[in-house]
mmCIF file as gemmi writes it, N, C-alpha and C atoms, coordinates in Angstrom:
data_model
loop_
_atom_site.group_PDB
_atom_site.id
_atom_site.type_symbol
_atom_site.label_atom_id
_atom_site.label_alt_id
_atom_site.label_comp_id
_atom_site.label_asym_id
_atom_site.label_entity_id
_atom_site.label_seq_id
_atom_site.pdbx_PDB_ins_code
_atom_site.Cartn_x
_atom_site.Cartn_y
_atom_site.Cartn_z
_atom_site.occupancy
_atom_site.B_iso_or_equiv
_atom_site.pdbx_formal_charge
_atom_site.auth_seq_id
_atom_site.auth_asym_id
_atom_site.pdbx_PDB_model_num
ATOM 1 N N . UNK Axp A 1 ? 0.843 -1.174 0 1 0 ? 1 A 1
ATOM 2 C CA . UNK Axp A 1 ? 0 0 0 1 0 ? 1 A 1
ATOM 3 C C . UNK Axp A 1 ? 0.896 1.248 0 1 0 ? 1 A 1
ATOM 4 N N . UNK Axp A 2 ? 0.539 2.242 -1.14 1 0 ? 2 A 1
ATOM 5 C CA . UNK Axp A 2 ? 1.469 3.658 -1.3 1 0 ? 2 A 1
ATOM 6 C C . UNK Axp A 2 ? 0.506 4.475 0.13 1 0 ? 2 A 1
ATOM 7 N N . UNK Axp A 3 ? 1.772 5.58 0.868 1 0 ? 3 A 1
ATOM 8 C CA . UNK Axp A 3 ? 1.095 6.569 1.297 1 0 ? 3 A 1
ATOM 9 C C . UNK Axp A 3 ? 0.106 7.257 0.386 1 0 ? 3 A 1
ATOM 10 N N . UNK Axp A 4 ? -0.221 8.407 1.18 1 0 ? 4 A 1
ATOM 11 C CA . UNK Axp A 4 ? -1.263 9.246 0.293 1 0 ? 4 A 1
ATOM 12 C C . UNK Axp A 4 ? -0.225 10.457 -0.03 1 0 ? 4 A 1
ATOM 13 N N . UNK Axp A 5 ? 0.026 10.541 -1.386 1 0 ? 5 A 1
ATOM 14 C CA . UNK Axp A 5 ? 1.109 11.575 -1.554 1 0 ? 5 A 1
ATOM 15 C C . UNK Axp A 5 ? 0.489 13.075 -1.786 1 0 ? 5 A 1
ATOM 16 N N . UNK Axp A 6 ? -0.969 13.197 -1.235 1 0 ? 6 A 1
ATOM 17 C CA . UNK Axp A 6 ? -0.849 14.509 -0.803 1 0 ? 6 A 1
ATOM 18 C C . UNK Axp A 6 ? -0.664 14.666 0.9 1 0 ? 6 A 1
ATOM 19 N N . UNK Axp A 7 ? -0.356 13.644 1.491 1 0 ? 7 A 1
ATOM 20 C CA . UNK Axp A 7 ? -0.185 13.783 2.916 1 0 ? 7 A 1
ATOM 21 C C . UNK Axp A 7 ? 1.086 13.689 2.84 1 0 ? 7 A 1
ATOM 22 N N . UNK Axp A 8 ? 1.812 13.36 2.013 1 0 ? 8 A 1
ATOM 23 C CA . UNK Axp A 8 ? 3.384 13.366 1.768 1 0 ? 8 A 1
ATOM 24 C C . UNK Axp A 8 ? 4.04 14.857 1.395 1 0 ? 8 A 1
ATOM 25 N N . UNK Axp A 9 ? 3.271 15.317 0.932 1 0 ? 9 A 1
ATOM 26 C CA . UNK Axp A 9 ? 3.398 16.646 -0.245 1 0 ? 9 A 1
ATOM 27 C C . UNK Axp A 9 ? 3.27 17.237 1.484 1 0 ? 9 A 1
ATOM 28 N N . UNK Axp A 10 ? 2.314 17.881 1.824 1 0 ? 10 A 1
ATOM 29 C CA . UNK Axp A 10 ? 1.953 18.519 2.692 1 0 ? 10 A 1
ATOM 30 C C . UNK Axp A 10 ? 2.929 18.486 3.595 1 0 ? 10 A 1
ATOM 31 N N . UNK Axp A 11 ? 2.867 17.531 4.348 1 0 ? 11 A 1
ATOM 32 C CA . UNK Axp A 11 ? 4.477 17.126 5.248 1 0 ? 11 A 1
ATOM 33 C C . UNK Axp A 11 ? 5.546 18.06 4.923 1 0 ? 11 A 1
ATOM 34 N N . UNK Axp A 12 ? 5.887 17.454 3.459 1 0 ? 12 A 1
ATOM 35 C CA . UNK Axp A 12 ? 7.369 18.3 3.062 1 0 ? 12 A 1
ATOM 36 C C . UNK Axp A 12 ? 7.04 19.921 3.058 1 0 ? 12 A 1
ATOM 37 N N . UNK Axp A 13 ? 6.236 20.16 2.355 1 0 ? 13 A 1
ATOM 38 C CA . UNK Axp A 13 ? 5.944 21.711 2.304 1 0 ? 13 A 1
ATOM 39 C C . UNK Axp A 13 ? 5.915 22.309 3.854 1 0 ? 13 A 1
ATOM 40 N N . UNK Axp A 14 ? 4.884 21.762 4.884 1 0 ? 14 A 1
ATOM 41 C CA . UNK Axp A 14 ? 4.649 22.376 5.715 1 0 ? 14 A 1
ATOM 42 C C . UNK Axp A 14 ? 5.555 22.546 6.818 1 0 ? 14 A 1
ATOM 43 N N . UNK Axp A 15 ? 6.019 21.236 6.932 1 0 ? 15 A 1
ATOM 44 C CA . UNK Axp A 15 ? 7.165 20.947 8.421 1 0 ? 15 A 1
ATOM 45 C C . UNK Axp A 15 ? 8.569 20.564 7.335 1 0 ? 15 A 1
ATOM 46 N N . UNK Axp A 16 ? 8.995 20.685 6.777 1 0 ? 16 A 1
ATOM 47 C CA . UNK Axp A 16 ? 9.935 19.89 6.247 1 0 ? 16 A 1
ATOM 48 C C . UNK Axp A 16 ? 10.233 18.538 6.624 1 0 ? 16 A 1
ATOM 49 N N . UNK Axp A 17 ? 9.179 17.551 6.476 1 0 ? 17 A 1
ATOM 50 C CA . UNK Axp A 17 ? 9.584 16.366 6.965 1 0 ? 17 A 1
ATOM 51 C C . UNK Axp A 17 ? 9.525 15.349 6.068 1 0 ? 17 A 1
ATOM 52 N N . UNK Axp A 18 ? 10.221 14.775 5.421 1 0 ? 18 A 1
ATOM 53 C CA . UNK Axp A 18 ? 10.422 14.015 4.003 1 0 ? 18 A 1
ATOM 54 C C . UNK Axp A 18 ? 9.43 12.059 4.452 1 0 ? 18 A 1
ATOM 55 N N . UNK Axp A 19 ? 8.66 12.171 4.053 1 0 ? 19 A 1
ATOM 56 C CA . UNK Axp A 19 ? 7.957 11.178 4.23 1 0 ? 19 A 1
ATOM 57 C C . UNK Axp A 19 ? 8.029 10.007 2.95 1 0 ? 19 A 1
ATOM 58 N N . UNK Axp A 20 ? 8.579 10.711 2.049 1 0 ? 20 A 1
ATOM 59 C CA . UNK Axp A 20 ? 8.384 9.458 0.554 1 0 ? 20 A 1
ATOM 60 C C . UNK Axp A 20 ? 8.768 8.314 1.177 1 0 ? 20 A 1
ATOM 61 N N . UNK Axp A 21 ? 10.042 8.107 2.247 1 0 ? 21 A 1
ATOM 62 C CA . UNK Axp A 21 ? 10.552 6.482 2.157 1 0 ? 21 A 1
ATOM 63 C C . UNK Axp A 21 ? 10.036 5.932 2.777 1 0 ? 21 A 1
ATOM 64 N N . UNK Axp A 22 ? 8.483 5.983 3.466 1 0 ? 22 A 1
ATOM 65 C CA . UNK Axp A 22 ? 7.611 5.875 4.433 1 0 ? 22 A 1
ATOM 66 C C . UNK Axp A 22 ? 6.793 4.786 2.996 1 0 ? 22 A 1
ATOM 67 N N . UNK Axp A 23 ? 6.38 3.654 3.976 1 0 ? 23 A 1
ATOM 68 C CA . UNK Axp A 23 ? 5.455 2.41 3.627 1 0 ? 23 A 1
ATOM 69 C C . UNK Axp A 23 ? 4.328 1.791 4.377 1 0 ? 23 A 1
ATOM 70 N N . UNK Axp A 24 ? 3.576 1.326 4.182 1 0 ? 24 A 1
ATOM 71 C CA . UNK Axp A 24 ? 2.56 0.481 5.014 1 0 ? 24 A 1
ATOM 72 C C . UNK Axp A 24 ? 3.182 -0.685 4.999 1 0 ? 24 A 1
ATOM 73 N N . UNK Axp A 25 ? 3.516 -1.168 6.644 1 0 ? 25 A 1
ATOM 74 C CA . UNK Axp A 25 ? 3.759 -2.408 6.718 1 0 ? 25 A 1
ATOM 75 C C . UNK Axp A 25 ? 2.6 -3.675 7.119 1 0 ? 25 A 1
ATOM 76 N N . UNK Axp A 26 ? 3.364 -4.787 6.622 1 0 ? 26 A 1
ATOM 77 C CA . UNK Axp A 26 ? 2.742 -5.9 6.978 1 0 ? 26 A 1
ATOM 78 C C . UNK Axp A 26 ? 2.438 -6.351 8.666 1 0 ? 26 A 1
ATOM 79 N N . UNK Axp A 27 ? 1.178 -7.036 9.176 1 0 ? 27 A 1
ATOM 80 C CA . UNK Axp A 27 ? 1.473 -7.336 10.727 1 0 ? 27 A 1
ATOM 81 C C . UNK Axp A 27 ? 2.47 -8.147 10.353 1 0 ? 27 A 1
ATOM 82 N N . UNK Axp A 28 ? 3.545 -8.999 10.223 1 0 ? 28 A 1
ATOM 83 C CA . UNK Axp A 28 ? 4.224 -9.667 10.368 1 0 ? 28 A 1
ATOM 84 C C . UNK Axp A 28 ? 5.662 -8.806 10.396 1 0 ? 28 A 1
ATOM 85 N N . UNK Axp A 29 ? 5.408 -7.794 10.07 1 0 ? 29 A 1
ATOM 86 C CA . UNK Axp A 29 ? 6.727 -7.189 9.668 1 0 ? 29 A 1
ATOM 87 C C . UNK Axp A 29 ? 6.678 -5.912 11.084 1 0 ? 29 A 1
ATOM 88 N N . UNK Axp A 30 ? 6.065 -5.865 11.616 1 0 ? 30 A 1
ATOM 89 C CA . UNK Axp A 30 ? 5.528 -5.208 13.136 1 0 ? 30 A 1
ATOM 90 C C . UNK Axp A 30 ? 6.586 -5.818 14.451 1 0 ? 30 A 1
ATOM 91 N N . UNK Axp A 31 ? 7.166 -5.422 14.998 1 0 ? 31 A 1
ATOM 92 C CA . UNK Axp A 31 ? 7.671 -5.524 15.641 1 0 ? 31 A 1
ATOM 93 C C . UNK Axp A 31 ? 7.24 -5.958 17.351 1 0 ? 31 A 1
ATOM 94 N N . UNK Axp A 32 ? 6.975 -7.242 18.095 1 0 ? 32 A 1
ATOM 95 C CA . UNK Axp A 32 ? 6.202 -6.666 19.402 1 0 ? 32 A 1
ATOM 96 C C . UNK Axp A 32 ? 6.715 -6.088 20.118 1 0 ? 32 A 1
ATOM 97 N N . UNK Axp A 33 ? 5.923 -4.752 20.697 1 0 ? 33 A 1
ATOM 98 C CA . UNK Axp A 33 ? 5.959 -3.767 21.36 1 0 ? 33 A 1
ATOM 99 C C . UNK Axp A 33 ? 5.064 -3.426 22.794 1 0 ? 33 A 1
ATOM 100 N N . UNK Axp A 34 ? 5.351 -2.849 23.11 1 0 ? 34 A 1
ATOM 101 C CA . UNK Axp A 34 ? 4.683 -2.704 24.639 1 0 ? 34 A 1
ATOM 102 C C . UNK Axp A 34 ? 3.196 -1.393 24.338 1 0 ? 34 A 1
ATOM 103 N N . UNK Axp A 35 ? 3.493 -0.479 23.102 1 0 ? 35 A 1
ATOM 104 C CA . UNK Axp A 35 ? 3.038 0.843 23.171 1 0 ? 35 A 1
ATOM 105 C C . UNK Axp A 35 ? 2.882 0.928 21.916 1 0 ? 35 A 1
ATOM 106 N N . UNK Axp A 36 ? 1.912 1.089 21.116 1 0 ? 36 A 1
ATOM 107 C CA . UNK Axp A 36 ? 1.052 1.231 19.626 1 0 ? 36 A 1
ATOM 108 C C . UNK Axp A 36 ? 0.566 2.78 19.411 1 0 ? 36 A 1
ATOM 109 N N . UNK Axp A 37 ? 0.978 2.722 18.445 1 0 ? 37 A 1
ATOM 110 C CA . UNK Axp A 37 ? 0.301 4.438 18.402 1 0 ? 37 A 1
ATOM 111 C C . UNK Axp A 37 ? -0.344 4.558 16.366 1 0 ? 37 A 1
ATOM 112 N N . UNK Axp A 38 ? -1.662 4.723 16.5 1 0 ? 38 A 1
ATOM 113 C CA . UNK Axp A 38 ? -2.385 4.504 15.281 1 0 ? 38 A 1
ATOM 114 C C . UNK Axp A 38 ? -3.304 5.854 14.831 1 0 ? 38 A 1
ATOM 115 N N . UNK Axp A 39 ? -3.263 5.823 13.442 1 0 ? 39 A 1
ATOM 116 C CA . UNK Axp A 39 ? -3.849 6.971 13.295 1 0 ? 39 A 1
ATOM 117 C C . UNK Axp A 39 ? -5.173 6.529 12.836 1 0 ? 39 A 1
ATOM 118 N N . UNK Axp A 40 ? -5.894 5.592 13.26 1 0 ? 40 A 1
ATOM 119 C CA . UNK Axp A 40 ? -7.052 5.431 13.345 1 0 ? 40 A 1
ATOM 120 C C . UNK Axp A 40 ? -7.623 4.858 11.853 1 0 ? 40 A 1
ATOM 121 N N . UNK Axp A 41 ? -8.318 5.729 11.139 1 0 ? 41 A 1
ATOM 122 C CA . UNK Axp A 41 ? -8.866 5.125 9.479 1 0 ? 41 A 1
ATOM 123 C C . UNK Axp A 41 ? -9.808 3.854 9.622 1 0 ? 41 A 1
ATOM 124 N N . UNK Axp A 42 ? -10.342 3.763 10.782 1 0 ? 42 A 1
ATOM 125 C CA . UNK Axp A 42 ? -11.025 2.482 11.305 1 0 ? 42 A 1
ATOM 126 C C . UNK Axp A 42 ? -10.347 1.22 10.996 1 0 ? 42 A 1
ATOM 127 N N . UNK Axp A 43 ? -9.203 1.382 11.162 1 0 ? 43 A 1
ATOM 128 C CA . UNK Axp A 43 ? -8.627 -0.282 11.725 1 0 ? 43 A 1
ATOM 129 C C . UNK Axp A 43 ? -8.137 -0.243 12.602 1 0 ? 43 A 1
ATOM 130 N N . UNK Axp A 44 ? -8.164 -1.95 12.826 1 0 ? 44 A 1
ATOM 131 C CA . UNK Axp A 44 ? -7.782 -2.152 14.274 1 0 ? 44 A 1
ATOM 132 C C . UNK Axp A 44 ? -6.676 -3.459 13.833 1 0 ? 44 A 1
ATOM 133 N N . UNK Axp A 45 ? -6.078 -4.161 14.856 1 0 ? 45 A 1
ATOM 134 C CA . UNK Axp A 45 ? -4.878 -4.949 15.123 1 0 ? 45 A 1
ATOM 135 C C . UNK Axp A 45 ? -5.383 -6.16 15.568 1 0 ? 45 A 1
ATOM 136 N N . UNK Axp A 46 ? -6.561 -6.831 15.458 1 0 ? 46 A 1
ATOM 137 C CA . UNK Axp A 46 ? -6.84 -8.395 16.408 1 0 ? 46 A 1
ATOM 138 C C . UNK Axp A 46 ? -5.491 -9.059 16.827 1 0 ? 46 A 1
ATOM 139 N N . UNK Axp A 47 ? -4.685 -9.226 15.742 1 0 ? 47 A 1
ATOM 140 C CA . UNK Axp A 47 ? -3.224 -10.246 15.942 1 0 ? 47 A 1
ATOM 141 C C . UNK Axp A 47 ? -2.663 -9.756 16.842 1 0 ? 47 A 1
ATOM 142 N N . UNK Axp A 48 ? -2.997 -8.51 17.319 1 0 ? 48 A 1
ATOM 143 C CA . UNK Axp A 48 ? -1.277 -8.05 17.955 1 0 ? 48 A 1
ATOM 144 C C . UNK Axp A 48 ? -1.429 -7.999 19.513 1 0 ? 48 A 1
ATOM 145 N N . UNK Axp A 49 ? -0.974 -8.75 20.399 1 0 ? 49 A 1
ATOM 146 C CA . UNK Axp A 49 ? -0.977 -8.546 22.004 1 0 ? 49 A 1
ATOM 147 C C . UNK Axp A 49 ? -0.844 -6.995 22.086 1 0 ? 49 A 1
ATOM 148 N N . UNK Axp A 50 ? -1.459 -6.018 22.545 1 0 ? 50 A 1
ATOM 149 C CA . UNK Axp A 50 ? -1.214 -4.947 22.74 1 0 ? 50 A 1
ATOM 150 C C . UNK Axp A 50 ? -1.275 -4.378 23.978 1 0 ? 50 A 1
ATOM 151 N N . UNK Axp A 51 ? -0.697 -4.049 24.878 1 0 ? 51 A 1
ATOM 152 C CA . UNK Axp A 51 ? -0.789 -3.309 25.926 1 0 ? 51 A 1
ATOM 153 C C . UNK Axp A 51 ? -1.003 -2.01 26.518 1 0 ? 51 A 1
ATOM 154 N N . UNK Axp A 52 ? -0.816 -1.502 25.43 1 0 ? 52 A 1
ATOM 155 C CA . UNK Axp A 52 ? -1.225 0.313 24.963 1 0 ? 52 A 1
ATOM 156 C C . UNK Axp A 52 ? -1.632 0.978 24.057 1 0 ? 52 A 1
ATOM 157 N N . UNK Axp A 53 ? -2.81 1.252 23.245 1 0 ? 53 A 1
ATOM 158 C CA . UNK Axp A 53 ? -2.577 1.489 22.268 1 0 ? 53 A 1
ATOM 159 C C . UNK Axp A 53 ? -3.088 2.715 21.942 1 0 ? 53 A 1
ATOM 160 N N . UNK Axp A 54 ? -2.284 3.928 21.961 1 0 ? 54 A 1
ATOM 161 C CA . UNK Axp A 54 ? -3.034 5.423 21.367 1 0 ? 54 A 1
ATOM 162 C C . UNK Axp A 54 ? -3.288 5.561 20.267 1 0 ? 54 A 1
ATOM 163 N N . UNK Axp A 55 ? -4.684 5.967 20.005 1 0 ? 55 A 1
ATOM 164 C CA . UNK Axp A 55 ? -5.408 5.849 18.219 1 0 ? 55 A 1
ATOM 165 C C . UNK Axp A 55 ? -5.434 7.443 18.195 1 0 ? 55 A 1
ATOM 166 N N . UNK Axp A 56 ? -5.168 7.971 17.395 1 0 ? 56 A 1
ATOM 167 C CA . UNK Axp A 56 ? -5.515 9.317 16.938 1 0 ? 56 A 1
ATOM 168 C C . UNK Axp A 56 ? -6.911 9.774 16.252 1 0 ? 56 A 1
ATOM 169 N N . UNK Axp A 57 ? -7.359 8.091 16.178 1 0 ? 57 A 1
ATOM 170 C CA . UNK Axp A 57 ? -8.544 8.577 15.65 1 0 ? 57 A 1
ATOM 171 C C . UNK Axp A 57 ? -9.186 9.226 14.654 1 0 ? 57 A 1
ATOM 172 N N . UNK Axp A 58 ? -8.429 9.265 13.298 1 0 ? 58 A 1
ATOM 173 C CA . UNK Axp A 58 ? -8.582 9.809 12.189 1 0 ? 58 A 1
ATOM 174 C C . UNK Axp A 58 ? -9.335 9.691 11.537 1 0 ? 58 A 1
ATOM 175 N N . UNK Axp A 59 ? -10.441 9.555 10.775 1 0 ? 59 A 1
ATOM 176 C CA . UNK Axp A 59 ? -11.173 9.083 9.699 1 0 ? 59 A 1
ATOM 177 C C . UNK Axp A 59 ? -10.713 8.719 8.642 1 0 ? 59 A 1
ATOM 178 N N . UNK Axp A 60 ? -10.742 7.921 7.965 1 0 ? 60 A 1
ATOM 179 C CA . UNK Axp A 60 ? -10.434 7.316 6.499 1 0 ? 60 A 1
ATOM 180 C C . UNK Axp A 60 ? -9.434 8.749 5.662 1 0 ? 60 A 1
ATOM 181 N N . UNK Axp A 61 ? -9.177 8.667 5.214 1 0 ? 61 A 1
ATOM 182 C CA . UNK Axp A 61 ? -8.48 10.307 4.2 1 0 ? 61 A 1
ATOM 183 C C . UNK Axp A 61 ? -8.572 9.959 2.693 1 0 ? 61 A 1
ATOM 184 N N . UNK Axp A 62 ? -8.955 8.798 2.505 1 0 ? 62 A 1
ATOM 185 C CA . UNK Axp A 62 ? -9.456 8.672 1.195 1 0 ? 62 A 1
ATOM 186 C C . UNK Axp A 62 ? -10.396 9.171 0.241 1 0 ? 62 A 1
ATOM 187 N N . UNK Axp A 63 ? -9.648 9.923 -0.6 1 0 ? 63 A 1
ATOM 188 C CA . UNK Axp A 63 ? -10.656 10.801 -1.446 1 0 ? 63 A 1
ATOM 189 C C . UNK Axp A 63 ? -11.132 12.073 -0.602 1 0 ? 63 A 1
ATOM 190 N N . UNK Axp A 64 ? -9.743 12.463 -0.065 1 0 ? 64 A 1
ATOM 191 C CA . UNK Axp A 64 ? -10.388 13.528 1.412 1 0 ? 64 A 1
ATOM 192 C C . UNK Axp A 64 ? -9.624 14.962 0.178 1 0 ? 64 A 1
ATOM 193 N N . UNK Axp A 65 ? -9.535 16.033 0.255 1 0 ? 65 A 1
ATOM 194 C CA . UNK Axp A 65 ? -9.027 17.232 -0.3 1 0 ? 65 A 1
ATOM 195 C C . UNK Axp A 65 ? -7.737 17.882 0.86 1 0 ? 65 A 1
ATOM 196 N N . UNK Axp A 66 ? -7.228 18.546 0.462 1 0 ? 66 A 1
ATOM 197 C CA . UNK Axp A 66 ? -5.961 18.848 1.075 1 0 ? 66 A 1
ATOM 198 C C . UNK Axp A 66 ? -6.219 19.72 2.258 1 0 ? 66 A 1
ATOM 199 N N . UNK Axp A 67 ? -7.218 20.443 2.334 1 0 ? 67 A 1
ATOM 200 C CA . UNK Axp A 67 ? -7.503 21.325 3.689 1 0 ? 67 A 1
ATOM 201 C C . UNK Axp A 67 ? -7.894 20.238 4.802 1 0 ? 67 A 1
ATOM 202 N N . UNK Axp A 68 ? -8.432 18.811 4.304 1 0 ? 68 A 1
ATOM 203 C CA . UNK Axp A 68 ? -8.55 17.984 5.326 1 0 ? 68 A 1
ATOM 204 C C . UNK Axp A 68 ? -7.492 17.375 5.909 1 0 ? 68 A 1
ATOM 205 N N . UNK Axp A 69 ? -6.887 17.368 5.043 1 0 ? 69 A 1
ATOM 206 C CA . UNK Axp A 69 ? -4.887 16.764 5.411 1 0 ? 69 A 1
ATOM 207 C C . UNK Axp A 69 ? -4.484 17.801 6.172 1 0 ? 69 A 1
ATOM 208 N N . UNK Axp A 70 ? -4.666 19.083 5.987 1 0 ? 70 A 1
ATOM 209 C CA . UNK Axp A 70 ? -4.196 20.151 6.486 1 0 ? 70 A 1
ATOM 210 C C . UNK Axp A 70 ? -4.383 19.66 8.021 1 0 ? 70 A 1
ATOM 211 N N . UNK Axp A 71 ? -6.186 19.902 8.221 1 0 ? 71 A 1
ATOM 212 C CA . UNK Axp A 71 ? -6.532 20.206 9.475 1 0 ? 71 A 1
ATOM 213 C C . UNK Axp A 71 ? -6.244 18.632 10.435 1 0 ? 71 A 1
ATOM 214 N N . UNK Axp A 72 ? -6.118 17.476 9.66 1 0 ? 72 A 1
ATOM 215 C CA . UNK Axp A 72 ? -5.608 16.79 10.55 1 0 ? 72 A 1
ATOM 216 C C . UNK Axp A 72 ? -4.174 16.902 11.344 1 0 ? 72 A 1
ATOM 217 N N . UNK Axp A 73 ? -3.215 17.431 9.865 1 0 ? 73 A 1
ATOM 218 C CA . UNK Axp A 73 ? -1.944 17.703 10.972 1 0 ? 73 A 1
ATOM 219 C C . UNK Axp A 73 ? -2.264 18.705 12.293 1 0 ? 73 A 1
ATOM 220 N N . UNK Axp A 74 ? -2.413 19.883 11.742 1 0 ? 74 A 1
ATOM 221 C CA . UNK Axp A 74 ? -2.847 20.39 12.384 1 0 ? 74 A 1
ATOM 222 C C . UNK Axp A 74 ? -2.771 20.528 14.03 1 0 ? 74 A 1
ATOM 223 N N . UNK Axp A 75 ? -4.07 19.426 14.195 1 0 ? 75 A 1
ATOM 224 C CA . UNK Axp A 75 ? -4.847 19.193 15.226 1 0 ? 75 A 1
ATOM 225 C C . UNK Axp A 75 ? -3.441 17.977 16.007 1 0 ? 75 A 1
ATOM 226 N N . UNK Axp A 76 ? -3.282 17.498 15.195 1 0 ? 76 A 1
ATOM 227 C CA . UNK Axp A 76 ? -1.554 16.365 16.267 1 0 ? 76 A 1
ATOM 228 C C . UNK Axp A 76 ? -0.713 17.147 16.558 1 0 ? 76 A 1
């Protein structure tokens, strides 16, 4: 799965923070951890023992326009 390269775009423009080499990983390729931190898009993790997990709670961003990318950074 590609990022969303207007949430990539935005990144670089806004904060200078270079996100292209950024991927969606596999659960297998997840590391176990004590502390999860998710930006929500309504999924969740069944597989993963989790002991903490902060969701940001985002809504989907698919097919979202760039002031919505905006206001999510934003708001983190």
């Amino acid at each position: 799965m590609v990022l969303n390269q207007d949430a990539i775009r935005i990144m670089k423009e806004k904060y200078g923070i270079d996100m292209s080499k950024q991927y969606s990983k596999l659960l297998k390729d997840i590391l176990q951890c004590e502390i999860y931190v998710s930006i929500g898009c309504d999924v969740g993790y069944p597989f993963l023992v989790i002991k903490c997990d902060y969701d940001f709670n985002i809504e989907d961003t698919t097919d979202k326009d760039e002031s919505y990318f905006i206001n999510c950074i934003e708001k983190l």
